[in-house]
MIVO-622998 format. One line per 10 residues: their letters; for each residue x, y, z of N, C-alpha, C. Coordinates in steps of 0.1 Angstrom, whole numbers. Example, Ala and Ser with C-alpha at 12.3 -4.5 7.8 and 13.67 -1.06 7.14 Angstrom:
<pts>
as) 132,-57,78,123,-45,78,132,-33,78 ~ 128,-22,71,137,-11,71,129,0,79
</pts>
This chain:
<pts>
xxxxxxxxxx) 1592,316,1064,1590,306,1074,1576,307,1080 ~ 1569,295,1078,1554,291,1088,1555,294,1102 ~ 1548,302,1110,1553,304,1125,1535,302,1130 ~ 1529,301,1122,1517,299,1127,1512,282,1132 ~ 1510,280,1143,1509,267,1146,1489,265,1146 ~ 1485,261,1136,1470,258,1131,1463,255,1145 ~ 1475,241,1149,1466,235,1159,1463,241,1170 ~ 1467,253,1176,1471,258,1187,1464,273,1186 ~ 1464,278,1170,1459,289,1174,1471,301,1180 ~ 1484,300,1173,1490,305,1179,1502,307,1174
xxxxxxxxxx) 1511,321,1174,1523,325,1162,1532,321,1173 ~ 1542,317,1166,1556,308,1175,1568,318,1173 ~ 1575,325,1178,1591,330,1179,1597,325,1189 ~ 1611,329,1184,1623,324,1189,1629,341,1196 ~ 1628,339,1211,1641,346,1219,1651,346,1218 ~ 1658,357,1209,1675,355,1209,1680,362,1219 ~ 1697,354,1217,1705,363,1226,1704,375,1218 ~ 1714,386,1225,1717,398,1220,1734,398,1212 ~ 1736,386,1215,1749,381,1208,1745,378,1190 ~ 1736,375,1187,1730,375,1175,1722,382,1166
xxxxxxxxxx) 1726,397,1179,1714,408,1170,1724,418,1166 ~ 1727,422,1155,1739,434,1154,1736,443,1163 ~ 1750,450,1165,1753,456,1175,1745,478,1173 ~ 1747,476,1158,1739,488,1155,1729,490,1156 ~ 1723,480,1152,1706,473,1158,1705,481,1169 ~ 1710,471,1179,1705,471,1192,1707,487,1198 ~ 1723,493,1195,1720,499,1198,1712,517,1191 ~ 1707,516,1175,1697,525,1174,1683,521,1186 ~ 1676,507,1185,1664,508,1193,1664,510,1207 ~ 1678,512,1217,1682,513,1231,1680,531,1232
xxxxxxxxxx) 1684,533,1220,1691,550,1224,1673,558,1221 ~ 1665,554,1208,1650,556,1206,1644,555,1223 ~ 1645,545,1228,1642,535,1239,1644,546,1253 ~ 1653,551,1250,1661,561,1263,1655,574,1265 ~ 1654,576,1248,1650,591,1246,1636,591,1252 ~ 1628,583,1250,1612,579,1248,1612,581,1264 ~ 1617,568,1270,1620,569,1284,1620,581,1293 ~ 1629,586,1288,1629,601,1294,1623,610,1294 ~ 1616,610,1288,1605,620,1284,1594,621,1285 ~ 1592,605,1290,1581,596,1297,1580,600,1312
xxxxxxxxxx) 1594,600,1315,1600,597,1333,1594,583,1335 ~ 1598,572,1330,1599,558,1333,1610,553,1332 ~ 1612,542,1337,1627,531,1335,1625,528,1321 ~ 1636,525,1316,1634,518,1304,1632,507,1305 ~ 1626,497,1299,1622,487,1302,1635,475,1297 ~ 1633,459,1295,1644,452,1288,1640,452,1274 ~ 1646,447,1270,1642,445,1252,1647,432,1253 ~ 1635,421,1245,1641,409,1242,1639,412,1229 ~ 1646,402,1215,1650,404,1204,1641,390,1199 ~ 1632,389,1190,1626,380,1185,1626,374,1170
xxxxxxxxxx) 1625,365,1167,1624,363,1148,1612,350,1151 ~ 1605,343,1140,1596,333,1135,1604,324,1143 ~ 1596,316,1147,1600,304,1147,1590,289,1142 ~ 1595,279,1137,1586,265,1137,1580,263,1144 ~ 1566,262,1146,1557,258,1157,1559,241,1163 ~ 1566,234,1155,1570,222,1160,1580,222,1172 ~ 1588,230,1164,1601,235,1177,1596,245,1188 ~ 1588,250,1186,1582,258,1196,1575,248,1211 ~ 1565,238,1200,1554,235,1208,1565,222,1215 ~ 1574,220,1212,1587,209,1213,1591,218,1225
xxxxxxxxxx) 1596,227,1230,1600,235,1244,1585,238,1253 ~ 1573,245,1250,1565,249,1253,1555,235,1262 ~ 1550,231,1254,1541,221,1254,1532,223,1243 ~ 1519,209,1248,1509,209,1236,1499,219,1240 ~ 1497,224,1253,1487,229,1259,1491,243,1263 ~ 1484,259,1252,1491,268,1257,1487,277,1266 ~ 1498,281,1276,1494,288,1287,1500,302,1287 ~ 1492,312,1286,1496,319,1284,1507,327,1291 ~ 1508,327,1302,1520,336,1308,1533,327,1310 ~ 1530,315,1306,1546,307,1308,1549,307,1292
xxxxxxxxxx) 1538,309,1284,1541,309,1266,1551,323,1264 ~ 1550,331,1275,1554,343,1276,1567,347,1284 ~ 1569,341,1294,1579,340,1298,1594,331,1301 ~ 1589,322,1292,1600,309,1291,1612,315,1281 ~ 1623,313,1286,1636,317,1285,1641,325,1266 ~ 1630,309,1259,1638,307,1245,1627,309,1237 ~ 1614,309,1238,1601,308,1230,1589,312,1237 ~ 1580,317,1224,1572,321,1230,1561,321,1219 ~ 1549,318,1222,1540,315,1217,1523,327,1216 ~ 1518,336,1208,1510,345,1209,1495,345,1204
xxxxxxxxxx) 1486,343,1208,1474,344,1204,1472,345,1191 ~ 1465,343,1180,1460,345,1166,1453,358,1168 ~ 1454,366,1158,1450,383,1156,1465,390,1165 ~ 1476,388,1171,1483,393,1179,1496,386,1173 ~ 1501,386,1156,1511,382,1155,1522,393,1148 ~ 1532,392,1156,1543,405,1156,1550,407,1145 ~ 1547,419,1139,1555,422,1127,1567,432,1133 ~ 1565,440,1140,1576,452,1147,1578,446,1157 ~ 1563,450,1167,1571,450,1183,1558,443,1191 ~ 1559,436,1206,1553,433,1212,1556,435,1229
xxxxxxxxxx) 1541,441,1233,1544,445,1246,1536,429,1256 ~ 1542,420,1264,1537,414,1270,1526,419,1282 ~ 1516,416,1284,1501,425,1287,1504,421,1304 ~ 1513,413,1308,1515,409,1324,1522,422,1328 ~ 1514,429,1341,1522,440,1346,1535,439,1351 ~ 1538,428,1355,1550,423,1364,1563,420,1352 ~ 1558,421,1336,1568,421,1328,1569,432,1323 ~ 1582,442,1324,1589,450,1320,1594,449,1308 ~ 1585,440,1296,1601,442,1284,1591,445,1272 ~ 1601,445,1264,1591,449,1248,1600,441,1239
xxxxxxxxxx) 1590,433,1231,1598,424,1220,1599,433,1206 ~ 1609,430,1198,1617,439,1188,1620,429,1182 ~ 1614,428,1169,1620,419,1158,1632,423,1152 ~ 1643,411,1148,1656,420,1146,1656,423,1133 ~ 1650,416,1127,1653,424,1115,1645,437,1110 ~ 1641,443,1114,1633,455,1112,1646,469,1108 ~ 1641,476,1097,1652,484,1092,1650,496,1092 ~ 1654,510,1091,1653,526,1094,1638,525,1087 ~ 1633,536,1094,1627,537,1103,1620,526,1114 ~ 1620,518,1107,1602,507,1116,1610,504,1128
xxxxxxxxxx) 1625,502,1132,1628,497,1145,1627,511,1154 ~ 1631,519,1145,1627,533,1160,1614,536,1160 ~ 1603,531,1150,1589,533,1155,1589,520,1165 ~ 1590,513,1161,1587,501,1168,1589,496,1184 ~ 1605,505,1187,1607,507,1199,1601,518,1207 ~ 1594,532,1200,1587,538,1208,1575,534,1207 ~ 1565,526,1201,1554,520,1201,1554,518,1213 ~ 1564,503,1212,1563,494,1227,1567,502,1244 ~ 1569,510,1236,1578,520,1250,1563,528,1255 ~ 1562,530,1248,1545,536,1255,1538,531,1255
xxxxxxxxxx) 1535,515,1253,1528,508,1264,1533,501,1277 ~ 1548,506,1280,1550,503,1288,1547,518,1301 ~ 1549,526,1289,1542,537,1305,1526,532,1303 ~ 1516,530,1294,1500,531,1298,1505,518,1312 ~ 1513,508,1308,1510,498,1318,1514,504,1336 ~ 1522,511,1333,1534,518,1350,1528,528,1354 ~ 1513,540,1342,1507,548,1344,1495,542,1349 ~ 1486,536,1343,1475,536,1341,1471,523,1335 ~ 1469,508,1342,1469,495,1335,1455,496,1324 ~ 1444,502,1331,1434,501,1324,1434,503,1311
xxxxxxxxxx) 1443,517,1307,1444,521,1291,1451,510,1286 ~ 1461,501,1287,1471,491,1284,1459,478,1282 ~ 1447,479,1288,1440,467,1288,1428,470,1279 ~ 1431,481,1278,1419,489,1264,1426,489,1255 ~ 1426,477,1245,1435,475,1231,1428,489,1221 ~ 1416,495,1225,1414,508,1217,1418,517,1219 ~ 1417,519,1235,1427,534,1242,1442,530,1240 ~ 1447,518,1241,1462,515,1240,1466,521,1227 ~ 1461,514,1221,1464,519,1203,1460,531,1196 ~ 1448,538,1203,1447,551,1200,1457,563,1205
xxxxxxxxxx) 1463,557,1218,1473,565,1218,1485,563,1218 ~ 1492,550,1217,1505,544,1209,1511,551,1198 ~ 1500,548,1186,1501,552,1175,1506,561,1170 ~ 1498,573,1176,1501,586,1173,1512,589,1181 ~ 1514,585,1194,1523,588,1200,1540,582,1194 ~ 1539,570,1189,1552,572,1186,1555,577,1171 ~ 1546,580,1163,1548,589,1154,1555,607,1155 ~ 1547,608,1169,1551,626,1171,1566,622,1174 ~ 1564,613,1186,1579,614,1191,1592,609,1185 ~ 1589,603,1172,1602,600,1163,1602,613,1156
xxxxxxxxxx) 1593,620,1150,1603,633,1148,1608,642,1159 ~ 1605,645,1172,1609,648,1179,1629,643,1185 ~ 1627,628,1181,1639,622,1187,1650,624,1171 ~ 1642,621,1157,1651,623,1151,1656,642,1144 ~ 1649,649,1148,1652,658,1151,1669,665,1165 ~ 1659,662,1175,1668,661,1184,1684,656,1181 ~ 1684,650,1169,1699,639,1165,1703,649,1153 ~ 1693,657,1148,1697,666,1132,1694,656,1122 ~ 1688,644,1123,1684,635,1112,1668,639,1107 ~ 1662,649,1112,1645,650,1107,1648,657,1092
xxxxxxxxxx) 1649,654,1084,1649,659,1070,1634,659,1064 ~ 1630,668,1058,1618,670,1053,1611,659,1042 ~ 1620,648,1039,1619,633,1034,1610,625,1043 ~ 1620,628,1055,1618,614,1068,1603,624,1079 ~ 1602,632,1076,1589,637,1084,1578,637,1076 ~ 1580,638,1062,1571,636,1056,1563,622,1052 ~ 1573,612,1053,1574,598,1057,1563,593,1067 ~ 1569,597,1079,1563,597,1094,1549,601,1091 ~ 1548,614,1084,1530,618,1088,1522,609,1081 ~ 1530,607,1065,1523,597,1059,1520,583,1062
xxxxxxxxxx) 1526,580,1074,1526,568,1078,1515,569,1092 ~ 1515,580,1099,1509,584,1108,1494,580,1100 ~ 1490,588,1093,1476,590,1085,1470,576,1081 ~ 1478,568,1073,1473,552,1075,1471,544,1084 ~ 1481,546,1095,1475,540,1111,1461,546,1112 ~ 1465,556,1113,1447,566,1115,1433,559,1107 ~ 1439,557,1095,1429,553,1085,1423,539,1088 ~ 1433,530,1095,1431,520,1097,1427,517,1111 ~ 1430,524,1119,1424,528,1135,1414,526,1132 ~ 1404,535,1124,1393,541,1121,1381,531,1118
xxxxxxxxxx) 1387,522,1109,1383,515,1103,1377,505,1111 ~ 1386,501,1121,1385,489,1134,1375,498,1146 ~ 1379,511,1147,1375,512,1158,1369,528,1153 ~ 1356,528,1150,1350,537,1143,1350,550,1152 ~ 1347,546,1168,1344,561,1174,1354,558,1182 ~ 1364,556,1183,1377,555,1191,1383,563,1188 ~ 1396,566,1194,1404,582,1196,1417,584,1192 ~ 1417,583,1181,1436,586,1179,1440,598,1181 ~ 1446,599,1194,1453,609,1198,1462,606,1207 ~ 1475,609,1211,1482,606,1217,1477,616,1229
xxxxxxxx) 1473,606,1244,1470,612,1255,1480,623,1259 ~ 1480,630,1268,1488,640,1276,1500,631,1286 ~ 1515,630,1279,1522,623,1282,1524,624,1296 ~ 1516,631,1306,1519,634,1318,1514,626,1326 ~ 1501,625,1319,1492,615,1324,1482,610,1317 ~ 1485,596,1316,1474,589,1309,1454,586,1311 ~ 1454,592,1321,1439,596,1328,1433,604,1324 ~ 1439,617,1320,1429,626,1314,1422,620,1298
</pts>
């Protein structure tokens, strides 16, 4: 499906209920979501569930003219900048919104990366807005961060098998590679989860 709307400059999804997201779904990325949470010492945040949508049907609820924080908060649709289109997860950049979007169909592993991704830019935002508004410091320490902490969390469960860590680093290492590439003297390292300042 096309979700890119040309005219607008801008990728279109659909807000679903949670009545439409399996129930295993939802709850592997809740319990990722809790663990992260905790470990953070933050609230968890909401989780909305997203998939593509038609930019016709989009710009049909939205309007022709996009605004960003009502493109964002309107019930059923939502509308995203070009360079900012969601393959996993998306953190809305308004401090006053608590939630992280979660594509439903994402499968072992990318929805538990995906939910700790978004989960740690919700602490840079409840820590420290600045790093959350530094798309280099955000993603330099997202990255890595929810890499360590999915073996930590699948560990914690007795699921870290020397498969699925070996997985993770290798997956770690291409973010890296690709960090690097964008942001040549930037910092992949996951900051000191105590405090995002230092």
């Amino acid at each position: 499906m096309m979700h890119r709307d040309f005219a607008l400059h801008r990728y279109c999804f659909q807000k679903l209920s949670s009545t439409v997201v399996a129930l295993e779904t939802q709850e592997r990325a809740l319990d990722v979501i809790a663990f992260v949470s905790a470990e953070l010492g933050i609230a968890p945040p909401d989780v909305i569930w997203i998939q593509p949508a038609l930019p016709a049907v989009t710009t049909g609820a939205l309007g022709h003219i996009p605004q960003l924080y009502a493109d964002h908060v309107h019930p059923e649709f939502a509308r995203i900048p070009d360079g900012n289109d969601i393959h996993g997860g998306y953190t809305p950049e308004w401090p006053q919104i608590r939630q992280i979007w979660l594509r439903r169909e994402l499968g072992f592993w990318g929805l538990e990366f995906a939910a700790a991704h978004e989960t740690r830019h919700i602490f840079q935002k409840d820590k420290d807005i600045r790093i959350f508004n530094d798309e280099c410091r955000a993603e330099g320490d997202a990255y890595p961060y929810a890499y360590d902490v999915l073996k930590r969390y699948f560990a914690s469960k007795g699921r870290l098998t020397p498969e699925i860590e070996a997985e993770i680093d290798g997956k770690k290492e291409q973010a890296r590679s690709v960090f690097l590439t964008r942001w040549p003297k930037g910092r992949f390292e996951a900051l000191d989860h105590g405090s995002t300042t230092k």
